[in-house]
Every structure is written in structure tokens, then in C-alpha cells.
PDB file of N, CA, C and O in Angstrom, chain B, residues numbered from 101:
ATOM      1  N   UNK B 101     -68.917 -31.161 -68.307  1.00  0.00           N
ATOM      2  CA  UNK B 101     -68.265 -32.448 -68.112  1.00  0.00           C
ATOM      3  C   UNK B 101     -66.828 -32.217 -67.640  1.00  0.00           C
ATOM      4  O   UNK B 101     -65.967 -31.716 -68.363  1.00  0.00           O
ATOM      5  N   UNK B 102     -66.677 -32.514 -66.701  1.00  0.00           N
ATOM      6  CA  UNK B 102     -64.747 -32.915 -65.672  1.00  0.00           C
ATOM      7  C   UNK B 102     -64.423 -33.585 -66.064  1.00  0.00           C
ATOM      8  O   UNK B 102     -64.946 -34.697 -65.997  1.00  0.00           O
ATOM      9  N   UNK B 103     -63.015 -33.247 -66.929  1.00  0.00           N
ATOM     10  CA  UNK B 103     -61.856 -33.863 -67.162  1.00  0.00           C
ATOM     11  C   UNK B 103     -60.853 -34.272 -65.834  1.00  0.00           C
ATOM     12  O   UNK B 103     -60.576 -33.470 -64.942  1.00  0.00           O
ATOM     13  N   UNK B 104     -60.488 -35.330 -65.875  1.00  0.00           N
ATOM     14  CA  UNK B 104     -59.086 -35.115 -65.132  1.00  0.00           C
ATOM     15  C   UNK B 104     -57.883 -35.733 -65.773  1.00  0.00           C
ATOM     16  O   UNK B 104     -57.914 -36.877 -66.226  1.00  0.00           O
ATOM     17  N   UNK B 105     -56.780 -34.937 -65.810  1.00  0.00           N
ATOM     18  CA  UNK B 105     -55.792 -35.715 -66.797  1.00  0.00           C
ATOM     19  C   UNK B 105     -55.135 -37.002 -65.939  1.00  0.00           C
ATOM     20  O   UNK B 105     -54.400 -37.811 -66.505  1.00  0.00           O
ATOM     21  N   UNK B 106     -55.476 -37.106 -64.509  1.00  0.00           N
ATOM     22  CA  UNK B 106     -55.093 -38.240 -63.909  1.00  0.00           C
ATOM     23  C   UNK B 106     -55.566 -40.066 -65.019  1.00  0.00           C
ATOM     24  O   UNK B 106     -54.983 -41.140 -65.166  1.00  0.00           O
ATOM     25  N   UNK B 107     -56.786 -39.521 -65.485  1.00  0.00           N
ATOM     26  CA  UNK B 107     -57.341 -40.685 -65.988  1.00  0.00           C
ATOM     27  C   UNK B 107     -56.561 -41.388 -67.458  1.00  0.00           C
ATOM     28  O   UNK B 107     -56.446 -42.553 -67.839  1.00  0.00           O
ATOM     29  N   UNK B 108     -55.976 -39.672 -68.209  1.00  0.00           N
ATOM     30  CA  UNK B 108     -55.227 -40.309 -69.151  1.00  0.00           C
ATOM     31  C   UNK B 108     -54.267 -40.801 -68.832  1.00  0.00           C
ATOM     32  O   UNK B 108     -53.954 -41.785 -69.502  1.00  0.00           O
ATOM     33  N   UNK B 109     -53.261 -40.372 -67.610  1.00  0.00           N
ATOM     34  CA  UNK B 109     -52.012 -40.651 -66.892  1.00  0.00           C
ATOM     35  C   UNK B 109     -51.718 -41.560 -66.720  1.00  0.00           C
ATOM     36  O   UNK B 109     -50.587 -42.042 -66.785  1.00  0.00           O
ATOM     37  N   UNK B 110     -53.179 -42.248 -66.318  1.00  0.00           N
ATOM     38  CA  UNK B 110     -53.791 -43.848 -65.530  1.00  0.00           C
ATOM     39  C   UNK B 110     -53.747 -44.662 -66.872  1.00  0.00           C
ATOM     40  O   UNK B 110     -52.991 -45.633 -66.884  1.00  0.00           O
ATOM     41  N   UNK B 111     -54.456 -44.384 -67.979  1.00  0.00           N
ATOM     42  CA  UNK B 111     -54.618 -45.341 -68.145  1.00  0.00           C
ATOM     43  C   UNK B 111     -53.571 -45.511 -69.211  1.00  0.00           C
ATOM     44  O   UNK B 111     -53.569 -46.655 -69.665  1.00  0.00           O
ATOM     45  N   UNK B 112     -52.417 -44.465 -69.898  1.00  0.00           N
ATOM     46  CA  UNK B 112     -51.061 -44.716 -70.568  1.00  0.00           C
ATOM     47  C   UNK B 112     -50.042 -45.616 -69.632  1.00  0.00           C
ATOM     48  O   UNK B 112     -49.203 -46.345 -70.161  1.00  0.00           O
ATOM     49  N   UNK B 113     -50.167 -45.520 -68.338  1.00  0.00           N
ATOM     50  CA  UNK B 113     -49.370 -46.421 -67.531  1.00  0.00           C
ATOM     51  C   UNK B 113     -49.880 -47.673 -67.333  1.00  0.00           C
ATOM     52  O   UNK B 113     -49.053 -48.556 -67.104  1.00  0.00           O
ATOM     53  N   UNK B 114     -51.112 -47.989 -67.365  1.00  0.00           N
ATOM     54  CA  UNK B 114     -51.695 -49.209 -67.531  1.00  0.00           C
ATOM     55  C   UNK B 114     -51.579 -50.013 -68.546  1.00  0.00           C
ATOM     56  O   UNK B 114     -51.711 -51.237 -68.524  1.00  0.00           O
ATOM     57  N   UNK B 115     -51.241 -49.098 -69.771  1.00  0.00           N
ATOM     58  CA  UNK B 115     -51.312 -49.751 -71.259  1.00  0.00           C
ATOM     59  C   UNK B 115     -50.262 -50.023 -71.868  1.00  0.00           C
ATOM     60  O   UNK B 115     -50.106 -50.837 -72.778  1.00  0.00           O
ATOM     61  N   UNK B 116     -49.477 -49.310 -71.353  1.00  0.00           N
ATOM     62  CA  UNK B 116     -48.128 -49.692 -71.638  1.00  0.00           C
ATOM     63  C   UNK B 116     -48.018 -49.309 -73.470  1.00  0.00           C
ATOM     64  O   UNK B 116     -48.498 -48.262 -73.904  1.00  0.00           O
ATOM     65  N   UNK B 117     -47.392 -50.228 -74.294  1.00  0.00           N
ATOM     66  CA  UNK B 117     -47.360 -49.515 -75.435  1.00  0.00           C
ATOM     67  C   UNK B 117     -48.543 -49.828 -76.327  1.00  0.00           C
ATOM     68  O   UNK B 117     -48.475 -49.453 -77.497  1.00  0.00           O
ATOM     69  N   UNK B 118     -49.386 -50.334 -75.998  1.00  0.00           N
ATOM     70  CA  UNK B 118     -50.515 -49.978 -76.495  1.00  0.00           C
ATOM     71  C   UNK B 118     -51.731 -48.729 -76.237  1.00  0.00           C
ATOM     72  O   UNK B 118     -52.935 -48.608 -76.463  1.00  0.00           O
ATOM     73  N   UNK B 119     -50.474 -47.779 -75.536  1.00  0.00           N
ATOM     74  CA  UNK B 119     -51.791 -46.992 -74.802  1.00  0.00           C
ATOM     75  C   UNK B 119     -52.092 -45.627 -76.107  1.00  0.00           C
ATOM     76  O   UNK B 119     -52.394 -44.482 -75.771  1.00  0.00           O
ATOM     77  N   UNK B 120     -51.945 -46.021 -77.427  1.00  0.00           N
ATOM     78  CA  UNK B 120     -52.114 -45.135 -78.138  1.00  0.00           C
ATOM     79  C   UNK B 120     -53.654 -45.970 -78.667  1.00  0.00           C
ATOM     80  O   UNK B 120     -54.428 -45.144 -79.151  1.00  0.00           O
ATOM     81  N   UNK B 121     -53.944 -46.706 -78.665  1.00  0.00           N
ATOM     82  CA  UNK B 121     -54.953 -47.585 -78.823  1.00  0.00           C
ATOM     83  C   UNK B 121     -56.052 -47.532 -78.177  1.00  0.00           C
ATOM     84  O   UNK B 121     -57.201 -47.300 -78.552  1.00  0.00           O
ATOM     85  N   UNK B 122     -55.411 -47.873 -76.712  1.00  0.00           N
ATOM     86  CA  UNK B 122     -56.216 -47.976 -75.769  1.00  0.00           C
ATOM     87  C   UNK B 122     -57.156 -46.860 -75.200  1.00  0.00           C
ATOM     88  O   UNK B 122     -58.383 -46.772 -75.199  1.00  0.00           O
ATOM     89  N   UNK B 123     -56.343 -46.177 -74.801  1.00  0.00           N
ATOM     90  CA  UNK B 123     -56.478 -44.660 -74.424  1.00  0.00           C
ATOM     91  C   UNK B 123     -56.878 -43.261 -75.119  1.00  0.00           C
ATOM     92  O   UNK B 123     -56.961 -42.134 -74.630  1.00  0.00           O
ATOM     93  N   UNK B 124     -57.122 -43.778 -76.573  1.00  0.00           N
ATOM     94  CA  UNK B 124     -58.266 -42.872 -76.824  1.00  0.00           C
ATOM     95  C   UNK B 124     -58.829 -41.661 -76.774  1.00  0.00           C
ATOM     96  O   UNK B 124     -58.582 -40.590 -77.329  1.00  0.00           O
ATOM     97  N   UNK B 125     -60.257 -42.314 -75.408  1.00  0.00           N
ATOM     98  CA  UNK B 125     -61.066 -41.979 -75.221  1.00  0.00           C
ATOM     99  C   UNK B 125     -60.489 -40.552 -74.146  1.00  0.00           C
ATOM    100  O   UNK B 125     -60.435 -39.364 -74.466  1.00  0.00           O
ATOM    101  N   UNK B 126     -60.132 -41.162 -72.888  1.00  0.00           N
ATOM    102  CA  UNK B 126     -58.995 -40.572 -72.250  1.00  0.00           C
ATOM    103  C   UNK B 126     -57.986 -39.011 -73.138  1.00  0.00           C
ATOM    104  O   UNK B 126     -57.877 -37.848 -72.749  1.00  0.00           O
ATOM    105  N   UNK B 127     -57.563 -39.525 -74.080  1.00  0.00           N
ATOM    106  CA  UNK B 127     -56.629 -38.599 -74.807  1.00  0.00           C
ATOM    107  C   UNK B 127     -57.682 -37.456 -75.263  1.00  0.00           C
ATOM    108  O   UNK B 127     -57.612 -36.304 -74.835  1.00  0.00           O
ATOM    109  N   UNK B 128     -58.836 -37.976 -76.338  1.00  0.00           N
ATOM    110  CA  UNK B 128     -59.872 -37.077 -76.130  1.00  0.00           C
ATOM    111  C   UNK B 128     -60.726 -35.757 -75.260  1.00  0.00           C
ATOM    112  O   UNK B 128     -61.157 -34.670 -75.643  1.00  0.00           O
ATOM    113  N   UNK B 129     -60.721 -36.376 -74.068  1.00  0.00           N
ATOM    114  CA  UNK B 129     -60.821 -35.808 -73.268  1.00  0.00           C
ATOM    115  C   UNK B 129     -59.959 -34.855 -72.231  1.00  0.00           C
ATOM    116  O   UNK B 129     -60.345 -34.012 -71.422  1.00  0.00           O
ATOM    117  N   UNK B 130     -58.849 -35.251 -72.521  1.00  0.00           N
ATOM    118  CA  UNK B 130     -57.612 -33.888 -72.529  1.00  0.00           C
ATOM    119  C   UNK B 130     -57.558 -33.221 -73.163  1.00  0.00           C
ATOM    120  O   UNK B 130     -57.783 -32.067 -72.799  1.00  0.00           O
ATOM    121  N   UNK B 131     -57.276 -33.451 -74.314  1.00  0.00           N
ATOM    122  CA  UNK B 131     -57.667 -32.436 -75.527  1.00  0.00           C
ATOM    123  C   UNK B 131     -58.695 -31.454 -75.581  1.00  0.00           C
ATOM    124  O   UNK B 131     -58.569 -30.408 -76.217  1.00  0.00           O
ATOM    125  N   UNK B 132     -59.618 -31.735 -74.990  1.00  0.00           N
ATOM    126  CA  UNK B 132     -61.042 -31.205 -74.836  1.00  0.00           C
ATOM    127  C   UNK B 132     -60.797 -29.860 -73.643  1.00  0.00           C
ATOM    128  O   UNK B 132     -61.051 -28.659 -73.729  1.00  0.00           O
ATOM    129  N   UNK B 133     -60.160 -30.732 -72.481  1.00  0.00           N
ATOM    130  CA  UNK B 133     -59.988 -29.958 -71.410  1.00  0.00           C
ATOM    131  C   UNK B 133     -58.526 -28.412 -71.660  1.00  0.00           C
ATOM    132  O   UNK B 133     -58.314 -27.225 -71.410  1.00  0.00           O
ATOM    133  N   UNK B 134     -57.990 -29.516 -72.250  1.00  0.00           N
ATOM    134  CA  UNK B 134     -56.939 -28.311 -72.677  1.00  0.00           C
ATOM    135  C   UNK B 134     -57.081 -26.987 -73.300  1.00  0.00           C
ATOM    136  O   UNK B 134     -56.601 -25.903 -72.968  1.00  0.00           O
ATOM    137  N   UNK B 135     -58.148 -27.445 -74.663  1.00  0.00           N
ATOM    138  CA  UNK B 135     -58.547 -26.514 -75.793  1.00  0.00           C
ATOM    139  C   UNK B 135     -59.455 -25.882 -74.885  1.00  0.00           C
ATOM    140  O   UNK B 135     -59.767 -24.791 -75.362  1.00  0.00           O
ATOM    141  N   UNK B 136     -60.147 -26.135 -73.533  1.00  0.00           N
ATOM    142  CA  UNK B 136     -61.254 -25.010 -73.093  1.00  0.00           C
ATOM    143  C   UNK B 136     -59.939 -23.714 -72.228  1.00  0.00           C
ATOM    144  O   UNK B 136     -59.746 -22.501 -72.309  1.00  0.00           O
ATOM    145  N   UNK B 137     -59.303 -24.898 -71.437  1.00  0.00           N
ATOM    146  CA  UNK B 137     -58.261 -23.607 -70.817  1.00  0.00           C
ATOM    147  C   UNK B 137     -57.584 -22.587 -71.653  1.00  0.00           C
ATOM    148  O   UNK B 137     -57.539 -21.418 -71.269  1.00  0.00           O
ATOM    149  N   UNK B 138     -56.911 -23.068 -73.083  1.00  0.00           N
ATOM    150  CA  UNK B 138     -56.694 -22.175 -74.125  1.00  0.00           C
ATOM    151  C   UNK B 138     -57.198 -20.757 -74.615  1.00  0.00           C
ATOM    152  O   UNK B 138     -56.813 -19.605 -74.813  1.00  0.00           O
ATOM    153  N   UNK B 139     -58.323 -21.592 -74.683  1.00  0.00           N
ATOM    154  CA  UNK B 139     -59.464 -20.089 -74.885  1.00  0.00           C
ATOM    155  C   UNK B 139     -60.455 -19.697 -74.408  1.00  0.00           C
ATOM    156  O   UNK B 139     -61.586 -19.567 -74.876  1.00  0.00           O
ATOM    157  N   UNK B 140     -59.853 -19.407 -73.009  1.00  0.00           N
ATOM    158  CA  UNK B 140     -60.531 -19.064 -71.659  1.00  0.00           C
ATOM    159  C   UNK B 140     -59.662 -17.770 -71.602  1.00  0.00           C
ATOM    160  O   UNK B 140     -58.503 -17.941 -71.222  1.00  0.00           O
ATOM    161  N   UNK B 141     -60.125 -16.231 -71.989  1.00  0.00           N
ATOM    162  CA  UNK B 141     -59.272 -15.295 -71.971  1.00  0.00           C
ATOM    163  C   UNK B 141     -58.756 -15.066 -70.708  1.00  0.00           C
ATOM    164  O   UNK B 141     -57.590 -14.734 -70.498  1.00  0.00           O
ATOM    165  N   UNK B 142     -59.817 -15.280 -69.651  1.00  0.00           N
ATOM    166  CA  UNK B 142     -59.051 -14.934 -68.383  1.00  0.00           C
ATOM    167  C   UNK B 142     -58.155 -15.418 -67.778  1.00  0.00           C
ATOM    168  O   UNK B 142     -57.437 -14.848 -66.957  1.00  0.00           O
ATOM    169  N   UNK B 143     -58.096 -16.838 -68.227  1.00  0.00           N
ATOM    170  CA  UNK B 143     -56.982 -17.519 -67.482  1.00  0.00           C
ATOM    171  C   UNK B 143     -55.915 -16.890 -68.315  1.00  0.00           C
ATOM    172  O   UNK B 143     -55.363 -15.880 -67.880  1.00  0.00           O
ATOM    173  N   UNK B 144     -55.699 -17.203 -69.038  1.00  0.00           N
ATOM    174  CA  UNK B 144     -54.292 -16.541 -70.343  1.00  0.00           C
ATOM    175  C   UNK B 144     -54.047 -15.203 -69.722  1.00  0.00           C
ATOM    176  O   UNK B 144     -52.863 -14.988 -69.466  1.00  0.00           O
ATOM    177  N   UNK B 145     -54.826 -14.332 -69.445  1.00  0.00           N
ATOM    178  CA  UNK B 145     -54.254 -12.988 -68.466  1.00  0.00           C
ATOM    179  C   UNK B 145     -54.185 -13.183 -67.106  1.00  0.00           C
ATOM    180  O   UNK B 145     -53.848 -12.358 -66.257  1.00  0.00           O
ATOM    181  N   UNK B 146     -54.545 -14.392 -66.944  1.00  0.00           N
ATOM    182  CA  UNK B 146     -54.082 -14.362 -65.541  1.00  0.00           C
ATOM    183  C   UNK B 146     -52.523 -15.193 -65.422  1.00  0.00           C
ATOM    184  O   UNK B 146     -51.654 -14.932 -64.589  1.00  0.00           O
ATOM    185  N   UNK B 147     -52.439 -16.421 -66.666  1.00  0.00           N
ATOM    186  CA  UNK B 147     -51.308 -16.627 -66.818  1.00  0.00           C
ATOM    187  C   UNK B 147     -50.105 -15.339 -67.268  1.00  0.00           C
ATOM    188  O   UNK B 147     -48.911 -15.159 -67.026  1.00  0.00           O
ATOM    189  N   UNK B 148     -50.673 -14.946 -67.682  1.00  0.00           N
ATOM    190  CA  UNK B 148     -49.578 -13.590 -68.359  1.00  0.00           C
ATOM    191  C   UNK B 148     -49.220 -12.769 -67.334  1.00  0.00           C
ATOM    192  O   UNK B 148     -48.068 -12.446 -67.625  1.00  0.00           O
ATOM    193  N   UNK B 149     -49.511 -12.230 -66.300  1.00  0.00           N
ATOM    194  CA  UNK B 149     -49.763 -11.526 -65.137  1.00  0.00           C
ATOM    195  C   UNK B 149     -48.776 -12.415 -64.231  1.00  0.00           C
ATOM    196  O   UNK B 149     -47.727 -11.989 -63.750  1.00  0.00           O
ATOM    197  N   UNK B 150     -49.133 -13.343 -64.120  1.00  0.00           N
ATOM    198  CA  UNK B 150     -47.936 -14.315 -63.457  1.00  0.00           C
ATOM    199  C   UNK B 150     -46.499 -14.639 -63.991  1.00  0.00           C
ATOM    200  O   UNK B 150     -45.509 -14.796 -63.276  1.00  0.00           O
ATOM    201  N   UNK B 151     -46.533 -14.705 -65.207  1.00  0.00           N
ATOM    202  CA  UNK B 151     -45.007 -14.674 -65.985  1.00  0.00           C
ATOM    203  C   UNK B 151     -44.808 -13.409 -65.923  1.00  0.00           C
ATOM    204  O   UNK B 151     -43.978 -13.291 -65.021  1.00  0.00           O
ATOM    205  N   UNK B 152     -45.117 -12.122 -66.423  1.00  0.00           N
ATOM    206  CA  UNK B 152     -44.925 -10.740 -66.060  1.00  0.00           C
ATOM    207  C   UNK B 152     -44.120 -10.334 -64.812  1.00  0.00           C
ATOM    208  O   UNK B 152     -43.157  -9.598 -64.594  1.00  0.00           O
ATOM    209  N   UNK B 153     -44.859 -11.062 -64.147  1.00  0.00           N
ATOM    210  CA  UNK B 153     -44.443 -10.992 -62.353  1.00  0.00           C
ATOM    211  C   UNK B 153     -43.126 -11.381 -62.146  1.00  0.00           C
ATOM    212  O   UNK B 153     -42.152 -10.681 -61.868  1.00  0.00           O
ATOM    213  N   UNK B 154     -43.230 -12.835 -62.351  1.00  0.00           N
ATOM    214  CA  UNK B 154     -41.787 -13.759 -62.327  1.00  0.00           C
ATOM    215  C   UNK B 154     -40.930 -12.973 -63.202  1.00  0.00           C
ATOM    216  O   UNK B 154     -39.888 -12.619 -62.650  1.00  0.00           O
ATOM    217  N   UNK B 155     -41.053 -12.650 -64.248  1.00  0.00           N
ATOM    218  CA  UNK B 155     -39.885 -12.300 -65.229  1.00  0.00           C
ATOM    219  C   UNK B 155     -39.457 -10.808 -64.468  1.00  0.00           C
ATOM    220  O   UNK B 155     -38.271 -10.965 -64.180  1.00  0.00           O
ATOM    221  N   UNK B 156     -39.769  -9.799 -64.131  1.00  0.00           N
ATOM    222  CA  UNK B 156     -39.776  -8.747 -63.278  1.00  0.00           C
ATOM    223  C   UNK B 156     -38.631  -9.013 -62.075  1.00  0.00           C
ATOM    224  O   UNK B 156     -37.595  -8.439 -61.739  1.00  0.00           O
ATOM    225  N   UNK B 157     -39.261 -10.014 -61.677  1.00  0.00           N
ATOM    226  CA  UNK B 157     -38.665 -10.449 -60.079  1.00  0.00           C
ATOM    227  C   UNK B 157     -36.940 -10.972 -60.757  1.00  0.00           C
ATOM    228  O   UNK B 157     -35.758 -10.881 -60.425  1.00  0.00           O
ATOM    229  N   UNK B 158     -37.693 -11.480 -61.771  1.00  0.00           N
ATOM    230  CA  UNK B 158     -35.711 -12.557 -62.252  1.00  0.00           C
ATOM    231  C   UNK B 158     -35.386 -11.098 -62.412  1.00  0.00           C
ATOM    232  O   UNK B 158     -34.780 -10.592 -61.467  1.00  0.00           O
ATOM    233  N   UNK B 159     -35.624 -10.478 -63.241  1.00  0.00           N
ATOM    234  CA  UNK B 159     -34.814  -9.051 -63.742  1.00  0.00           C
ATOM    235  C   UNK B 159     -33.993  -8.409 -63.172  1.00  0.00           C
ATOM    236  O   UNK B 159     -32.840  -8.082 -63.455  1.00  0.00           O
ATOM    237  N   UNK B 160     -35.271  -8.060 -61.517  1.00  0.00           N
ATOM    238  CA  UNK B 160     -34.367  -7.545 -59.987  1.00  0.00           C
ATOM    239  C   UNK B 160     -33.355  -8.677 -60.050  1.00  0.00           C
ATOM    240  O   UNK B 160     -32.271  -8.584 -60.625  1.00  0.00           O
ATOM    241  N   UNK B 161     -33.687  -9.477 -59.575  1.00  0.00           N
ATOM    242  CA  UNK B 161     -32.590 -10.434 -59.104  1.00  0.00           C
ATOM    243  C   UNK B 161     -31.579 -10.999 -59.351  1.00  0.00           C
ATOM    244  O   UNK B 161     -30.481 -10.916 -58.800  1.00  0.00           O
ATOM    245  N   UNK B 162     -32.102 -11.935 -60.672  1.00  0.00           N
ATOM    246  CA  UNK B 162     -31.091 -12.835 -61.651  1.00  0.00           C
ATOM    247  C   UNK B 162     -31.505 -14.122 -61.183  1.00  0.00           C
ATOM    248  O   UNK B 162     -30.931 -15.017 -61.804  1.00  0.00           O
ATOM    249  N   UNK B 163     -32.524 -14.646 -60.060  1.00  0.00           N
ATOM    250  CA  UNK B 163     -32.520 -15.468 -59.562  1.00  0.00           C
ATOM    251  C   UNK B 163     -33.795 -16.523 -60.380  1.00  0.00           C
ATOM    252  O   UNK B 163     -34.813 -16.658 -59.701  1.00  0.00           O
ATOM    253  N   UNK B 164     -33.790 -17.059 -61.392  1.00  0.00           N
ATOM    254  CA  UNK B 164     -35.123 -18.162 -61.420  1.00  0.00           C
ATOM    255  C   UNK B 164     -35.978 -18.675 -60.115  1.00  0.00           C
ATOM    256  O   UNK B 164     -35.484 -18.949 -59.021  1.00  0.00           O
ATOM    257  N   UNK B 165     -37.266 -18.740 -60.442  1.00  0.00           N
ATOM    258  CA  UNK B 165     -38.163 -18.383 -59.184  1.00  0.00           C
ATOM    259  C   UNK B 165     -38.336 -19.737 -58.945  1.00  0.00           C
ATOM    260  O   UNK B 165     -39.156 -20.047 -58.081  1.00  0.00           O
ATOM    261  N   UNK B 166     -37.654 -20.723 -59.610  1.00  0.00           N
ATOM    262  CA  UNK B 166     -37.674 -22.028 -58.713  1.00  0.00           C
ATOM    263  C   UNK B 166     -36.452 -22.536 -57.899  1.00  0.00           C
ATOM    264  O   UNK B 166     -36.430 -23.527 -57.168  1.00  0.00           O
ATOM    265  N   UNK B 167     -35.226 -21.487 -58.220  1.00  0.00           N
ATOM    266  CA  UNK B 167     -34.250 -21.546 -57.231  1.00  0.00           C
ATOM    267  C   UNK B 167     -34.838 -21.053 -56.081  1.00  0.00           C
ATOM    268  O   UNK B 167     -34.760 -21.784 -55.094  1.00  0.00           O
ATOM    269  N   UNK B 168     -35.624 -19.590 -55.919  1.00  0.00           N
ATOM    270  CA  UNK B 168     -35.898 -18.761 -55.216  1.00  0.00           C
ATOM    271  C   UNK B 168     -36.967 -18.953 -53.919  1.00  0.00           C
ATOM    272  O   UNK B 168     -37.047 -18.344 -52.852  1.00  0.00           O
ATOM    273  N   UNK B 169     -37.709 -20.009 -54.455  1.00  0.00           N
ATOM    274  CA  UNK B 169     -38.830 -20.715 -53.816  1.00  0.00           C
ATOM    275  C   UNK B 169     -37.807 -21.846 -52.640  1.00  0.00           C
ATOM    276  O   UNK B 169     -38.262 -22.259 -51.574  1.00  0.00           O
ATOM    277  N   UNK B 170     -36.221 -22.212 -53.227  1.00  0.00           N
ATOM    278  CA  UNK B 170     -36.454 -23.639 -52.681  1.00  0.00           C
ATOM    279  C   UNK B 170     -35.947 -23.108 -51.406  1.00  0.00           C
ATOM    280  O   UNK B 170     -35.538 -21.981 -51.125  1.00  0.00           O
ATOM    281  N   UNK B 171     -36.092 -24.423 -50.534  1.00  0.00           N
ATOM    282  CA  UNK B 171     -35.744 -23.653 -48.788  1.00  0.00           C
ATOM    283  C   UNK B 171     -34.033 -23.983 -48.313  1.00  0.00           C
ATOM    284  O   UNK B 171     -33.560 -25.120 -48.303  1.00  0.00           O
ATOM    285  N   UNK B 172     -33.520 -23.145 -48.062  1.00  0.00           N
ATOM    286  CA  UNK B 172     -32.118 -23.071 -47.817  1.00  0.00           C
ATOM    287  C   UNK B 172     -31.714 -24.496 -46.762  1.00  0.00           C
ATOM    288  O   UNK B 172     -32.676 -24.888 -46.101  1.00  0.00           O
ATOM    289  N   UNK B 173     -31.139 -24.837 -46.676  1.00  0.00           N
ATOM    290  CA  UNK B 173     -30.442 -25.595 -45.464  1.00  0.00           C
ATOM    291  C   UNK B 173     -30.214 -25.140 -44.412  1.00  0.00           C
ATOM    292  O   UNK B 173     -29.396 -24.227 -44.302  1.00  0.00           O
ATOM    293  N   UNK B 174     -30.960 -25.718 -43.208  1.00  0.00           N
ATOM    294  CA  UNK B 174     -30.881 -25.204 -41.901  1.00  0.00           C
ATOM    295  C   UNK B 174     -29.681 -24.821 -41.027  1.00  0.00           C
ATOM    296  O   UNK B 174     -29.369 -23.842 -40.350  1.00  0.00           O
ATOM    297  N   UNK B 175     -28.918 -26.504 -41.456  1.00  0.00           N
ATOM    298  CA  UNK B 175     -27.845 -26.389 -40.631  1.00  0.00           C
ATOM    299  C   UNK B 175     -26.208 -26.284 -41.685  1.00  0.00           C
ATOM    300  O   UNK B 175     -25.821 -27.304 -42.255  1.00  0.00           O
ATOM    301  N   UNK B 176     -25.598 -25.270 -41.779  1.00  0.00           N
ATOM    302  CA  UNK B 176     -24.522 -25.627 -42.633  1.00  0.00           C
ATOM    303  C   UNK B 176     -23.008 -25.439 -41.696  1.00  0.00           C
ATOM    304  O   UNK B 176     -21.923 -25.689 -42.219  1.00  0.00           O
TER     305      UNK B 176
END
């Protein structure tokens, strides 16, 4: 069964402050989706492998890899 967290997204913005009520079913089903990515060993080493990476790269650098990503200004 496919989760998409768009649906809880959807329907807390729809509900406004009742969306602890409303939404549920929705919340459920994130939860669900979350707890499978959790303890999914491979992803977790594949997440780890990727922070490994990044943290490496800041080390060389000093630079956070979302400064590093962004695109300079063409014209200065």
C-alpha cells in the first residue's frame, strides 16, 4: 500500500485546526510510511553514506553543502 505524505499535507491545510481530528486516517498512514523507511537497513546506509560524504566534503572545505550547491551570480 502507497503512502503519499502529500495527502496528509492536503488534508491538515484543508482542516485547518481541526485537522488533528480530521486527518487521522492520513496521519496514520505517514506514520506507517515513515516507520517502514526507518527500518529499511539499506536506506539508513545509504543515508549514512551520504552524510559521511557531505560531512567529509564540509571538513575539506568549511563550506555547508547547501551553500555549495547554490549557483553564484552571473553578472556582478
Amino acid at each position: 500500500m502507497a503512502h503519499d505524505p502529500a495527502d496528509f499535507t492536503k488534508c491538515c491545510k484543508d482542516s485547518g485546526i481541526l485537522m488533528v481530528v480530521k486527518c487521522r486516517k492520513e496521519n496514520s498512514a505517514l506514520k506507517e510510511c515513515l516507520t517502514t523507511y526507518y527500518n529499511d537497513q539499506a536506506f539508513y546506509e545509504e543515508c549514512k553514506m551520504e552524510y559521511l560524504k557531505e560531512r567529509e566534503e564540509f571538513r575539506k572545505t568549511g563550506i555547508p553543502t547547501k551553500k555549495r550547491l547554490q549557483k553564484l551570480p552571473t553578472s556582478m
